[in-house]
Structures are given as structure tokens and as C-alpha cells.
N, C-alpha and C positions, 0 to 999 in steps of 0.2 A: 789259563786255568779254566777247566769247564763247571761252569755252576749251572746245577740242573735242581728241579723241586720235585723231578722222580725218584724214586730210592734206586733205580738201575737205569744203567747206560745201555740203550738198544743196540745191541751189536758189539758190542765191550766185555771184557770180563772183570770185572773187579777181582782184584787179586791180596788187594790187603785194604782193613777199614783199620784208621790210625784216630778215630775217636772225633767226640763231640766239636766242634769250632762255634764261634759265635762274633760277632761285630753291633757295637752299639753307640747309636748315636744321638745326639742333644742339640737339638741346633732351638735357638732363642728365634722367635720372629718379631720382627720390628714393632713399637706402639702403634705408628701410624700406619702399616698396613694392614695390621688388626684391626681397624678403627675401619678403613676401606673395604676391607672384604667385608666386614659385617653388615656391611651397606650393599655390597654387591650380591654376598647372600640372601639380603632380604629380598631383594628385589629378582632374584632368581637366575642370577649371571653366576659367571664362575670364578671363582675366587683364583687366579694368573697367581698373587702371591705365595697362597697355602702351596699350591701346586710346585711351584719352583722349590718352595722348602721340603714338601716330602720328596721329590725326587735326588735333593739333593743330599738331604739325609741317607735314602736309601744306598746311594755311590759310596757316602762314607762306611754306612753300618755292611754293604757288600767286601767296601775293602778292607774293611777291618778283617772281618771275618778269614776272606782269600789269604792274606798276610798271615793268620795263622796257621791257616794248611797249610801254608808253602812251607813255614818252618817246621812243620811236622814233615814234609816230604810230600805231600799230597799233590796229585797231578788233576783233580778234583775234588769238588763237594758236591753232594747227592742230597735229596731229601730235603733240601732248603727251603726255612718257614720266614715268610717276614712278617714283624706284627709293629703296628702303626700304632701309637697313644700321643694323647695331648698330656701333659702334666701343668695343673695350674701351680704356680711358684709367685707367692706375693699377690700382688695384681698384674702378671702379665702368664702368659702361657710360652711352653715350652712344647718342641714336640722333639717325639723320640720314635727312634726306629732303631728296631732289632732284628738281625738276622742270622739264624743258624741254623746250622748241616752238619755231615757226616763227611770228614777228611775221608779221602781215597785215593789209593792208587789203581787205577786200571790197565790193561793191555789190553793191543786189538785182536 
């Protein structure tokens, strides 16, 4: 499946748009590495753990999304936004990623 964050495929013709798709995800991060990275942010290093969890949010909120084109018929998504929040939940934080596009069929 091709996922692109252009609204058109260079050299493609989009031949049918089968509507909005979207993938969302929630992934919890550990107390103690919250605890660690706020130590490594202070001090101006990078935080290895956040990193692993938005990337791997992003894989799921990507294939959520993919899995819904697919059942729509779509041989692409076009126009794909992804948008990163923390949500604090009790006392610990939660991050979330969202990602959505426009199902599409194209030819070459």
C-alpha cells in the first residue's frame, strides 16, 4: 500500500477516492522510564525511551489506518496527517498517535 502526505501521486492517475481512513493509537509508557527520560531531558540528552514509543505508536496508528483502506479497496492513501499528543491519565501519561488520509485507487 502506498502512503503518501501529498494529495497526488506523481506520475499516477487517481481514478477513484473511497473516502476518509484514520488509525489510532494509545500506547502507555512505563513509570520508570518516565522517571528516566525526565532526568535525561533535563540534562539535555534524548530521551531513547519516548522515541521508541512514538515510533511505535506511529506503526500501529499507520496500520490501523492501511487496514482500513484496504477494506475499502484502496491501493493507496494520499494526503496523510499524523498528529502526536500526550494525554495525562491519573498520574501517569499516555501518548497517542493519530493518522489519517484519503483511500484511493490509482493507475499508472
Amino acid at each position: 500500500m502506498l502512503i503518501l502526505t501529498t494529495p497526488n501521486i506523481e506520475g499516477k492517475r487517481i481514478v477513484q477516492y473511497l473516502g476518509l481512513v484514520s488509525g489510532e493509537a494509545i500506547l502507555g509508557a512505563n513509570v520508570f522510564r518516565d522517571f528516566f527520560a525526565g532526568i535525561r531531558d533535563i540534562v539535555g540528552g534524548r530521551s531513547a525511551a519516548y522515541e521508541k514509543e512514538l515510533r511505535k505508536a506511529k506503526e500501529v496508528a499507520l496500520e490501523d489506518m492501511t487496514d482500513q483502506a484496504r477494506a475499502l479497496g484502496a491501493n493507496a492513501v494520499v494526503a496523510v496527517d499524523l498528529d502526536y499528543e500526550t494525554i495525562g491519565i491519573g498520574s501517569g501519561n499516555m501518548l497517542m498517535v493519530s493518522a489519517c488520509g484519503t483511500a484511493v485507487i490509482y493507475q499508472d
